[in-house]
mmCIF file of the N, C-alpha and C atoms, coordinates in Angstrom:
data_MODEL
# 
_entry.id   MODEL 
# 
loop_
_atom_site.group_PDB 
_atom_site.id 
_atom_site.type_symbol 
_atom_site.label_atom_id 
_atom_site.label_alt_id 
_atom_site.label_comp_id 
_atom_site.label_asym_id 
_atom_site.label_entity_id 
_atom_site.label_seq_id 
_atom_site.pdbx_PDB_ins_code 
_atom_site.Cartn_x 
_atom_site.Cartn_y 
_atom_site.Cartn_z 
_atom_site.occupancy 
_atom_site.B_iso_or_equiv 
_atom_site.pdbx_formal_charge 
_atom_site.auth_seq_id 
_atom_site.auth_comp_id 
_atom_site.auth_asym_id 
_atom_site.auth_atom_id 
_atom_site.pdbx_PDB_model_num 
ATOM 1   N N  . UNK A 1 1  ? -56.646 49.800 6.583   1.00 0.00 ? 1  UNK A N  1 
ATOM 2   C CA . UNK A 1 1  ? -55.779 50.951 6.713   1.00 0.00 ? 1  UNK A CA 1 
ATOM 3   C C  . UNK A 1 1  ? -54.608 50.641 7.645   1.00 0.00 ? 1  UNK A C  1 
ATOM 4   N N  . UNK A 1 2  ? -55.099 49.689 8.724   1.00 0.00 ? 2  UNK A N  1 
ATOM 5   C CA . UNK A 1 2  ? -54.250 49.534 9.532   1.00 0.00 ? 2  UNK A CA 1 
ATOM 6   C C  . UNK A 1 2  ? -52.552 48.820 8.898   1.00 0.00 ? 2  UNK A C  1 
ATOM 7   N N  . UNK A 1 3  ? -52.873 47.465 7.897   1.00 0.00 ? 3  UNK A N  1 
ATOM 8   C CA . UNK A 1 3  ? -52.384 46.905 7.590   1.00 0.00 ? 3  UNK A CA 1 
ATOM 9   C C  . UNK A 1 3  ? -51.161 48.424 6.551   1.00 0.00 ? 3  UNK A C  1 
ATOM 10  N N  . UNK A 1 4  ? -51.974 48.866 5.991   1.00 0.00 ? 4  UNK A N  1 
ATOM 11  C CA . UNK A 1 4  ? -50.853 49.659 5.331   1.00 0.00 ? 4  UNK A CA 1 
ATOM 12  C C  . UNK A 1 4  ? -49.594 50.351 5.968   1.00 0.00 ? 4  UNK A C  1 
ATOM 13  N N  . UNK A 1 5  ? -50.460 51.578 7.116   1.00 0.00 ? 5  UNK A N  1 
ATOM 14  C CA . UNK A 1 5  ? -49.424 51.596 7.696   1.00 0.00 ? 5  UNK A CA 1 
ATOM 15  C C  . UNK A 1 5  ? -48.184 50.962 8.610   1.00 0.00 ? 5  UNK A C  1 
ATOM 16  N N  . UNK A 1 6  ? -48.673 49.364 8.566   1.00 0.00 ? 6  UNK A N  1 
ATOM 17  C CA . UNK A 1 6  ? -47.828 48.453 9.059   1.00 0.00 ? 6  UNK A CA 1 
ATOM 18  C C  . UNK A 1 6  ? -46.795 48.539 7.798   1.00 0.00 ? 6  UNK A C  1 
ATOM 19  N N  . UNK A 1 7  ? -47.112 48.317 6.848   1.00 0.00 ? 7  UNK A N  1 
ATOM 20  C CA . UNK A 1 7  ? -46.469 47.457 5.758   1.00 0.00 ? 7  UNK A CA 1 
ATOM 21  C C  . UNK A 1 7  ? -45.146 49.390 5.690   1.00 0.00 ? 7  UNK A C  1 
ATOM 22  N N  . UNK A 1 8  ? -45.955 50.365 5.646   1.00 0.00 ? 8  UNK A N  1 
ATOM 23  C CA . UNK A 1 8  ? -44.980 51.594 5.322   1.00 0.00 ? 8  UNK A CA 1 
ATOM 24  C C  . UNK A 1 8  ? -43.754 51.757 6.535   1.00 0.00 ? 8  UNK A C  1 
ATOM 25  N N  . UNK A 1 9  ? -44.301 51.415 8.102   1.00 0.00 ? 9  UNK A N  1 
ATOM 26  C CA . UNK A 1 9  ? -43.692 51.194 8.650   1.00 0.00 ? 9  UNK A CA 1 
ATOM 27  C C  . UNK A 1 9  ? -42.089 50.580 8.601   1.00 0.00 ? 9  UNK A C  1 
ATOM 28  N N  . UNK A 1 10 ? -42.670 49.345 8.110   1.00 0.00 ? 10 UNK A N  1 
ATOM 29  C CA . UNK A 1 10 ? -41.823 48.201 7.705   1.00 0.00 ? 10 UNK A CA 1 
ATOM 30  C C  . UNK A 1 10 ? -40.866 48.731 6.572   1.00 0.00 ? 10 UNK A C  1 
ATOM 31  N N  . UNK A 1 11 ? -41.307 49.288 5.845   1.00 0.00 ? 11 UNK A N  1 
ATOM 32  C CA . UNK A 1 11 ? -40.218 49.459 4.848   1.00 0.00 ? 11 UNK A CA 1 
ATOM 33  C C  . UNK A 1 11 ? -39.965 50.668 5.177   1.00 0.00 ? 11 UNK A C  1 
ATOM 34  N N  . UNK A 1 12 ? -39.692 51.700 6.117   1.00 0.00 ? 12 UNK A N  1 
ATOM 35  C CA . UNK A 1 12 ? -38.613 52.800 6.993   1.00 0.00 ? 12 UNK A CA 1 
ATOM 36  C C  . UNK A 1 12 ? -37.787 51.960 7.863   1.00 0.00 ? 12 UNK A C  1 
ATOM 37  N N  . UNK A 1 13 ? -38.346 50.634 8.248   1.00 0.00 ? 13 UNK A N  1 
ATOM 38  C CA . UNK A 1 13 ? -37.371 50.207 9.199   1.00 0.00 ? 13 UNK A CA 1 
ATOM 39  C C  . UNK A 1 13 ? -35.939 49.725 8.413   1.00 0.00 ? 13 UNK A C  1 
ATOM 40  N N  . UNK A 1 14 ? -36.494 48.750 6.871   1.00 0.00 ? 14 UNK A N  1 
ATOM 41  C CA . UNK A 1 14 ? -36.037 48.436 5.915   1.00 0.00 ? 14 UNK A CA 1 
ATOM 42  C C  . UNK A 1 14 ? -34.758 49.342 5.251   1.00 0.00 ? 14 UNK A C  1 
ATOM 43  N N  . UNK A 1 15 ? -34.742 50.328 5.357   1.00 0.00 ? 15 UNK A N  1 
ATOM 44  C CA . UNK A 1 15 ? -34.277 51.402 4.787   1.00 0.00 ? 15 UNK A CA 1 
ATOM 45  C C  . UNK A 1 15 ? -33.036 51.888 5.542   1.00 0.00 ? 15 UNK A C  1 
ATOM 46  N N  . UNK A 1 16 ? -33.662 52.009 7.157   1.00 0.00 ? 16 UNK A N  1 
ATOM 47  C CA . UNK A 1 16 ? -32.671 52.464 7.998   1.00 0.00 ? 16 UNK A CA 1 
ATOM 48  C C  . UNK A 1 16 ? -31.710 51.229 8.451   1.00 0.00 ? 16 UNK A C  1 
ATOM 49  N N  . UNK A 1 17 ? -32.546 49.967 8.841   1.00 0.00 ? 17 UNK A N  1 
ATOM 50  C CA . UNK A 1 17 ? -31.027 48.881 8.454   1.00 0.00 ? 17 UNK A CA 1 
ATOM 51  C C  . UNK A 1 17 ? -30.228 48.754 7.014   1.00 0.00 ? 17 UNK A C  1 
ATOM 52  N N  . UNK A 1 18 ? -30.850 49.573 6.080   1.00 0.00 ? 18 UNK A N  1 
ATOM 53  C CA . UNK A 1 18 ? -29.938 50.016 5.332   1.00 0.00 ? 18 UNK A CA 1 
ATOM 54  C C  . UNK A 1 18 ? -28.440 50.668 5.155   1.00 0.00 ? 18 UNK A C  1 
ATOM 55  N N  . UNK A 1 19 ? -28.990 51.857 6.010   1.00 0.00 ? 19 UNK A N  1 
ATOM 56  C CA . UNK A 1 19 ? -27.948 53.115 6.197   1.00 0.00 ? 19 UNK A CA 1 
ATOM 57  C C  . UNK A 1 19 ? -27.323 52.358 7.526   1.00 0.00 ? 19 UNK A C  1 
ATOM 58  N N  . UNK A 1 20 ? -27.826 51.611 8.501   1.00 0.00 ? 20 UNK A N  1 
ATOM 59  C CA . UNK A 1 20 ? -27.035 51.230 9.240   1.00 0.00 ? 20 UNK A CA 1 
ATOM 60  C C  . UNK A 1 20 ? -25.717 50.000 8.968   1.00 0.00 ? 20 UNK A C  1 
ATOM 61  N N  . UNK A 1 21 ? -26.355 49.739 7.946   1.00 0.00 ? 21 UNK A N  1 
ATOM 62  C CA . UNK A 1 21 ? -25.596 48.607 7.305   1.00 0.00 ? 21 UNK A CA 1 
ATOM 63  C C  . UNK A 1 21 ? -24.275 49.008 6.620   1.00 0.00 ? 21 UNK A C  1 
ATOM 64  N N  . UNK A 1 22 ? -24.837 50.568 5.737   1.00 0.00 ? 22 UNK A N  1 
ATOM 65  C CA . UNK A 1 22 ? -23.498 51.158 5.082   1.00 0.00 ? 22 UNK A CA 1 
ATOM 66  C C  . UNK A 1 22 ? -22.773 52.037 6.059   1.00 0.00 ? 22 UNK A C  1 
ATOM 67  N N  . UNK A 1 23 ? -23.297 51.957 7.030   1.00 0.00 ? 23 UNK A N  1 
ATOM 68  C CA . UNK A 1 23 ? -22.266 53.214 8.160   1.00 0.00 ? 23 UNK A CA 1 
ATOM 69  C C  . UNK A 1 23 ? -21.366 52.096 9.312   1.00 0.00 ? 23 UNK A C  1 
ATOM 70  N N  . UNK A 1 24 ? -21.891 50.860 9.569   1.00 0.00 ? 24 UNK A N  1 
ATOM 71  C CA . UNK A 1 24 ? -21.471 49.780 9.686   1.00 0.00 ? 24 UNK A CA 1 
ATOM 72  C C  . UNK A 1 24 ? -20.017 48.962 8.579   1.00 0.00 ? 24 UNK A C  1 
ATOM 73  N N  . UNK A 1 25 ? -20.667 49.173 7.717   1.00 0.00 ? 25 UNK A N  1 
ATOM 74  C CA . UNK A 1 25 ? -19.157 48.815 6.603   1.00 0.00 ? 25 UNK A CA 1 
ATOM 75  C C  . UNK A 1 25 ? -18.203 49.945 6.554   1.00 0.00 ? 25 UNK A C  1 
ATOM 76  N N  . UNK A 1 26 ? -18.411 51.685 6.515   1.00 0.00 ? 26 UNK A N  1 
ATOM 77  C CA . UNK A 1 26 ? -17.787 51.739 6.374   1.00 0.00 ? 26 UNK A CA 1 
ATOM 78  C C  . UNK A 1 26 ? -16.479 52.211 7.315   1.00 0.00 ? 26 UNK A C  1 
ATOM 79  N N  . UNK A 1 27 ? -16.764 52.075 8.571   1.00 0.00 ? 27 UNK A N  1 
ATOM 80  C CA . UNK A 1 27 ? -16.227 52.353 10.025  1.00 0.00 ? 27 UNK A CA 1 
ATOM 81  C C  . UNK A 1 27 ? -15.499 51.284 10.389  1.00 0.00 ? 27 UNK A C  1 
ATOM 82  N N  . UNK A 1 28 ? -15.619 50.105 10.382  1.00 0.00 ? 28 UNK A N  1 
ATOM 83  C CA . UNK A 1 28 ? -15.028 48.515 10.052  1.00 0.00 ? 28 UNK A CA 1 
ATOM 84  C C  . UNK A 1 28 ? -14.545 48.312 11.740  1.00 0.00 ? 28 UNK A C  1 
ATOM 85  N N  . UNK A 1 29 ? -15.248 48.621 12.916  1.00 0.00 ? 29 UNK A N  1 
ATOM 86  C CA . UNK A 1 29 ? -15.120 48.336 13.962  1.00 0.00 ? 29 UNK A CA 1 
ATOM 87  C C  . UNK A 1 29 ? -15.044 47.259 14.036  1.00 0.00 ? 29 UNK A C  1 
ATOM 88  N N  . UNK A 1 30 ? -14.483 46.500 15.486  1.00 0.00 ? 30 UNK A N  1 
ATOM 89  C CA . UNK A 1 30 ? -14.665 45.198 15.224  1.00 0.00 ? 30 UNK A CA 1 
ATOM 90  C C  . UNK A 1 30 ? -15.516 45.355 16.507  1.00 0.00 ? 30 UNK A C  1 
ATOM 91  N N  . UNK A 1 31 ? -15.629 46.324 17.840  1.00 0.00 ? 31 UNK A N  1 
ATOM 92  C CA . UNK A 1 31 ? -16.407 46.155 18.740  1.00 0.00 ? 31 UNK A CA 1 
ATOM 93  C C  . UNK A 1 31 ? -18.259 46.242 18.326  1.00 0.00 ? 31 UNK A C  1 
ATOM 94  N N  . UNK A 1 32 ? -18.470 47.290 17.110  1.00 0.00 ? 32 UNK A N  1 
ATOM 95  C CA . UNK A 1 32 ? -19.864 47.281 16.559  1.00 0.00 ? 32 UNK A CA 1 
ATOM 96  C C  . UNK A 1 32 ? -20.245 45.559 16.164  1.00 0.00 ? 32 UNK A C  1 
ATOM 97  N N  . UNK A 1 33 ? -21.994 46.147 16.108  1.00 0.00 ? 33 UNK A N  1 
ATOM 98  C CA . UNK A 1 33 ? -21.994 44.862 15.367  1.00 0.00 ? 33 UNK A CA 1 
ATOM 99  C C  . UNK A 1 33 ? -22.007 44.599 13.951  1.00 0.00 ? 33 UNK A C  1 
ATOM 100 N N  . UNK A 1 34 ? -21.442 43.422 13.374  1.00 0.00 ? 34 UNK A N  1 
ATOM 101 C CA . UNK A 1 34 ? -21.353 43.529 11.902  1.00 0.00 ? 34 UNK A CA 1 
ATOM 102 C C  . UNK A 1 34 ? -22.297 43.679 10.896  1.00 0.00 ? 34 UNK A C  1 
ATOM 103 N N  . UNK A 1 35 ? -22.166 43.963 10.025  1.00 0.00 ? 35 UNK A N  1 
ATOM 104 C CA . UNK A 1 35 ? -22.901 44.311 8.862   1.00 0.00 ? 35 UNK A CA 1 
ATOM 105 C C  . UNK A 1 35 ? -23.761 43.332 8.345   1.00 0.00 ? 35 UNK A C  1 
ATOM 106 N N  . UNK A 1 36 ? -23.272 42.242 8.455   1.00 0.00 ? 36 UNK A N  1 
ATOM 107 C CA . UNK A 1 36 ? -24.510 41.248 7.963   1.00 0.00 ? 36 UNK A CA 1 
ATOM 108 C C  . UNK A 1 36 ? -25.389 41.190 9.112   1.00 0.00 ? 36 UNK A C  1 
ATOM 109 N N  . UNK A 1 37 ? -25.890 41.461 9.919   1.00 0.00 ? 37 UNK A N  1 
ATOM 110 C CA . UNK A 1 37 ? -26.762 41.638 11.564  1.00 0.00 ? 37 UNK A CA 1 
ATOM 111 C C  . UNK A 1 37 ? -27.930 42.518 10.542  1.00 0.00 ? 37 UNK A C  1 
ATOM 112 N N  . UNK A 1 38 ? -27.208 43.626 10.080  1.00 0.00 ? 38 UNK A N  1 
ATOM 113 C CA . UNK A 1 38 ? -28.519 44.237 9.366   1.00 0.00 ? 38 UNK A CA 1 
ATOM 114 C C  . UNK A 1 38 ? -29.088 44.058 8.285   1.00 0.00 ? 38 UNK A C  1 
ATOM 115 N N  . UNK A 1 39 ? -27.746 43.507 7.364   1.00 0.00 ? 39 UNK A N  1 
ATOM 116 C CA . UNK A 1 39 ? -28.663 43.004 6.208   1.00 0.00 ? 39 UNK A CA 1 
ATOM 117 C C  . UNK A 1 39 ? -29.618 41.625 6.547   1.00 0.00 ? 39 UNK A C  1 
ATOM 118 N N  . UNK A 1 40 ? -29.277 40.999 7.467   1.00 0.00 ? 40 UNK A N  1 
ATOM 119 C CA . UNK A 1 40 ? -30.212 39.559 7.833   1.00 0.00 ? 40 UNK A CA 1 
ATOM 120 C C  . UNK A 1 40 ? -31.953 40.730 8.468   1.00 0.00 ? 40 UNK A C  1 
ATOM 121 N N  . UNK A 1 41 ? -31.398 41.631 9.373   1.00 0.00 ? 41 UNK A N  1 
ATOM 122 C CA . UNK A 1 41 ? -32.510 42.085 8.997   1.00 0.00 ? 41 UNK A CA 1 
ATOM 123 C C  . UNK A 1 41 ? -33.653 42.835 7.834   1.00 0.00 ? 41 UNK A C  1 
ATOM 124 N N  . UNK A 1 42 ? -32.819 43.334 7.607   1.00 0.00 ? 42 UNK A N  1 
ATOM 125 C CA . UNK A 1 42 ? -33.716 43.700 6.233   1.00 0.00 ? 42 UNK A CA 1 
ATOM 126 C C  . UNK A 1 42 ? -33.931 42.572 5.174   1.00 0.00 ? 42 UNK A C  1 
ATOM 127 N N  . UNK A 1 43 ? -33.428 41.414 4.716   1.00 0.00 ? 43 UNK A N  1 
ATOM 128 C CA . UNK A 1 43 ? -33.664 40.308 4.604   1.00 0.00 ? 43 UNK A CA 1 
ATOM 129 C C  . UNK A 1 43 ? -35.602 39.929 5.246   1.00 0.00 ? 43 UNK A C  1 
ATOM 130 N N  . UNK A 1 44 ? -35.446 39.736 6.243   1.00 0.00 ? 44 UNK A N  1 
ATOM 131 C CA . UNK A 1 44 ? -36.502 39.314 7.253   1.00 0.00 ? 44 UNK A CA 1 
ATOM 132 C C  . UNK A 1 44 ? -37.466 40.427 7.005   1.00 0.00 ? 44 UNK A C  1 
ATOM 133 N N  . UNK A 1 45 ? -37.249 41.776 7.369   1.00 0.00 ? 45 UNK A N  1 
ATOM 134 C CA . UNK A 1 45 ? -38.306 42.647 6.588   1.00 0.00 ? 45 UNK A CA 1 
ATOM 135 C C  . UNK A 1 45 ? -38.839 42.801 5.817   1.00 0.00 ? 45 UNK A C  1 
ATOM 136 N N  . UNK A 1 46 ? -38.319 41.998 4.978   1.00 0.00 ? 46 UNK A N  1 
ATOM 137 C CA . UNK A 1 46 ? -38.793 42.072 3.142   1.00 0.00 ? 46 UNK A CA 1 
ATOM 138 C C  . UNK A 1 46 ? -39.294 40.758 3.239   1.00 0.00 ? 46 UNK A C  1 
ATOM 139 N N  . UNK A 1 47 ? -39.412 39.646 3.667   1.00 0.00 ? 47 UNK A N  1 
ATOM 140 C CA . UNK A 1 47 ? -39.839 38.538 4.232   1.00 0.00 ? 47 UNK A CA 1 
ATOM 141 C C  . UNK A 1 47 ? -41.347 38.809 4.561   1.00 0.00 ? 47 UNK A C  1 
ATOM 142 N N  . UNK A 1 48 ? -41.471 39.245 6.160   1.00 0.00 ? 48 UNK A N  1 
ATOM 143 C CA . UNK A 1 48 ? -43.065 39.955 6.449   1.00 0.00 ? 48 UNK A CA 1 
ATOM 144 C C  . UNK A 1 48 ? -43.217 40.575 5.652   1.00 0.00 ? 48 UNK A C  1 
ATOM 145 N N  . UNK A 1 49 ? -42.847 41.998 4.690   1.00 0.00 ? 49 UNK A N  1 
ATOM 146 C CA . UNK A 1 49 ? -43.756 42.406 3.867   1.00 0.00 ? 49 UNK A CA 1 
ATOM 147 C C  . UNK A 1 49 ? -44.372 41.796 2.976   1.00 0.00 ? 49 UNK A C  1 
ATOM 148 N N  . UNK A 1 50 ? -44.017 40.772 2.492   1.00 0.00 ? 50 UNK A N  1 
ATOM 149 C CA . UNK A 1 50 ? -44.240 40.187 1.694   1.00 0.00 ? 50 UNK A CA 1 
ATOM 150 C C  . UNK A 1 50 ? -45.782 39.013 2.011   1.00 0.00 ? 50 UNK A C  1 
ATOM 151 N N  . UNK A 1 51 ? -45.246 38.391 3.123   1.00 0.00 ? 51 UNK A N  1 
ATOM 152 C CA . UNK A 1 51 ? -46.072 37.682 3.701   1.00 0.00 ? 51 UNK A CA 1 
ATOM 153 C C  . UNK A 1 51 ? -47.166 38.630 4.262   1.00 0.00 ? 51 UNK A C  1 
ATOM 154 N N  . UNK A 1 52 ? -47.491 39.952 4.789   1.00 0.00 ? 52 UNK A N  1 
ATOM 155 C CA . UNK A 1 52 ? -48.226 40.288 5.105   1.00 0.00 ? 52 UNK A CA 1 
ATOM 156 C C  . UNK A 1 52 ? -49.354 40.942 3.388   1.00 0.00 ? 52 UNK A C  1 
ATOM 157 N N  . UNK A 1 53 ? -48.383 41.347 2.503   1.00 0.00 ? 53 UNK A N  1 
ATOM 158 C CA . UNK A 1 53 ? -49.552 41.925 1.221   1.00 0.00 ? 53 UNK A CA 1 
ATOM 159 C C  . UNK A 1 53 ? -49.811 40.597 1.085   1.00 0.00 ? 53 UNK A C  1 
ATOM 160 N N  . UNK A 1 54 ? -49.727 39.393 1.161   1.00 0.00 ? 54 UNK A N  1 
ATOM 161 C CA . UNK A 1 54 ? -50.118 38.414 0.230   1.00 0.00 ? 54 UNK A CA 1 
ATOM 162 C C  . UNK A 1 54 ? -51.437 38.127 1.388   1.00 0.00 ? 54 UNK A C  1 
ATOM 163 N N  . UNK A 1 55 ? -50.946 37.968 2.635   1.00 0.00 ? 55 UNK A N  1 
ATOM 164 C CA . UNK A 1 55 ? -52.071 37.811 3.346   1.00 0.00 ? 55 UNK A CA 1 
ATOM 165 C C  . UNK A 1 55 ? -53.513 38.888 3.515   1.00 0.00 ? 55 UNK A C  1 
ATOM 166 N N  . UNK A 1 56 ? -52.801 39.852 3.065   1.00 0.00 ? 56 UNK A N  1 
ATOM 167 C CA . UNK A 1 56 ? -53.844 41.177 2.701   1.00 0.00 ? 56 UNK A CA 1 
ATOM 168 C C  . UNK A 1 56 ? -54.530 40.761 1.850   1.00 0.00 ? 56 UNK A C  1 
ATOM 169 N N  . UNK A 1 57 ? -54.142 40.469 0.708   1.00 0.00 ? 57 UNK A N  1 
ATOM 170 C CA . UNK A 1 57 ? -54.758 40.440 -1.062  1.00 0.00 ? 57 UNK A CA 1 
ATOM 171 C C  . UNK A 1 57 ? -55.760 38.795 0.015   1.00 0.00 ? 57 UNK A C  1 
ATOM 172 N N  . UNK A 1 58 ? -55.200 37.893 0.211   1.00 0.00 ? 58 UNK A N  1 
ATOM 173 C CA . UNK A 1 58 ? -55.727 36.595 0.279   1.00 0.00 ? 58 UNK A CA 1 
ATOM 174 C C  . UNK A 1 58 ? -57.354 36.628 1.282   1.00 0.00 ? 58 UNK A C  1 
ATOM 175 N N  . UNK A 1 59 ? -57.388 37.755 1.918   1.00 0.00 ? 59 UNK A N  1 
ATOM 176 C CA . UNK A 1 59 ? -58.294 38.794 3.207   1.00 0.00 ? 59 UNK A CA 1 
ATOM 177 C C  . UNK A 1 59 ? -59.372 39.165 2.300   1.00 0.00 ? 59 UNK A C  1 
ATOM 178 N N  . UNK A 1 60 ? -59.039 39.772 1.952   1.00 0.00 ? 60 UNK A N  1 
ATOM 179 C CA . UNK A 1 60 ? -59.756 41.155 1.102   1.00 0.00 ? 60 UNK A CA 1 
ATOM 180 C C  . UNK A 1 60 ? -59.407 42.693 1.690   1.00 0.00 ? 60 UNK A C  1 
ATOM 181 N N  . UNK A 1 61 ? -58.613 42.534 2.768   1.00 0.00 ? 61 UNK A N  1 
ATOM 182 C CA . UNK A 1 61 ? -58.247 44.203 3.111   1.00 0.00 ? 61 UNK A CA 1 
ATOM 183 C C  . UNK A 1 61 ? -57.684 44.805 2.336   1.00 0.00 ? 61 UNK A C  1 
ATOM 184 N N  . UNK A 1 62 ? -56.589 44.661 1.123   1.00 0.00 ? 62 UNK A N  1 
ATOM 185 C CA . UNK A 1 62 ? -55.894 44.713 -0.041  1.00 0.00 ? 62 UNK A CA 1 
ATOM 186 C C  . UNK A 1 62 ? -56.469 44.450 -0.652  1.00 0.00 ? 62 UNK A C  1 
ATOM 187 N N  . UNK A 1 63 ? -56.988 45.241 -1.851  1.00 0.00 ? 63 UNK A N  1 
ATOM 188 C CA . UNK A 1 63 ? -57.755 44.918 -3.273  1.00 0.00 ? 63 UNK A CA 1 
ATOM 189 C C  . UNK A 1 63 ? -56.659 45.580 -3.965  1.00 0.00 ? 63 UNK A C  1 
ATOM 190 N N  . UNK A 1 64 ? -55.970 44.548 -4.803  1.00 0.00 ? 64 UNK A N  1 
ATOM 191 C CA . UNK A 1 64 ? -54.964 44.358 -6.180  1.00 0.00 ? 64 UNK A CA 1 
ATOM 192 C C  . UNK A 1 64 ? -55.623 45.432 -7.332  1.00 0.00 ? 64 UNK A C  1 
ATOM 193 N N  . UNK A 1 65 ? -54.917 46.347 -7.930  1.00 0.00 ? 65 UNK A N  1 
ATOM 194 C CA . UNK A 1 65 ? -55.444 46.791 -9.313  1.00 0.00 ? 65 UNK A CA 1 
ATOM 195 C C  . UNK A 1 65 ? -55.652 45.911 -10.210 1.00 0.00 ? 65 UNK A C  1 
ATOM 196 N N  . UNK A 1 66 ? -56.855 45.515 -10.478 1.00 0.00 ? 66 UNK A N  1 
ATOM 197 C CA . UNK A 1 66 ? -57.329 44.723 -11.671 1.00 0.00 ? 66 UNK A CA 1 
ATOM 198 C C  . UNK A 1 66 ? -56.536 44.502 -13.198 1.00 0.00 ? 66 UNK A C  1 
ATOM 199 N N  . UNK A 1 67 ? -56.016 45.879 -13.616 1.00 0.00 ? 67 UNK A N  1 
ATOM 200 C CA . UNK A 1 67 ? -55.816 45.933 -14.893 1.00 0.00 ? 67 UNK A CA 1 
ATOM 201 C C  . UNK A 1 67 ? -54.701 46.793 -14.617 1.00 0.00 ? 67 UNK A C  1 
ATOM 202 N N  . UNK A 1 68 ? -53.119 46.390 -15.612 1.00 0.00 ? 68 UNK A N  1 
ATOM 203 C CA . UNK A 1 68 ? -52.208 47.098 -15.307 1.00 0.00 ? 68 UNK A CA 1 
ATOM 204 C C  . UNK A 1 68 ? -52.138 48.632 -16.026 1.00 0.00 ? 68 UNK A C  1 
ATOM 205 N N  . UNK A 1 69 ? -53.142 49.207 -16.922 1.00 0.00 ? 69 UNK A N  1 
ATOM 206 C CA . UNK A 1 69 ? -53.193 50.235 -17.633 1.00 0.00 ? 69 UNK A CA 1 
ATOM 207 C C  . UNK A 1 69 ? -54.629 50.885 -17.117 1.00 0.00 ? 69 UNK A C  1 
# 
């Protein structure tokens, strides 16, 4: 259980370097920081999520649906 709410976590953080990313482009400061800062993070977020379901499924804390129907 724990692992899930890590992983849901992760993808709100995902989301909001999102919106920070488009409120970042479209303000075009040069004192902020730039826009690729957040997409490298969300990059990297989607990185651990990834690495963490696979390490789930590879555990057994994650059990995969067997059958796609």
């Amino acid at each position: 259980m724990l692992i899930k709410i890590i992983i849901v976590g992760l993808l709100i953080f995902m989301i909001f370097n999102l919106f920070k990313a488009l409120i970042s482009m479209n303000r075009n400061d040069s004192n902020k920081p730039s826009m690729s800062k957040f997409i490298g993070r969300r990059v990297m977020t989607s990185v651990i999520i990834v690495i963490l379901l696979l390490l789930g499924i590879l555990t057994g804390v994650i059990t995969p649906n067997p059958r796609p129907y």
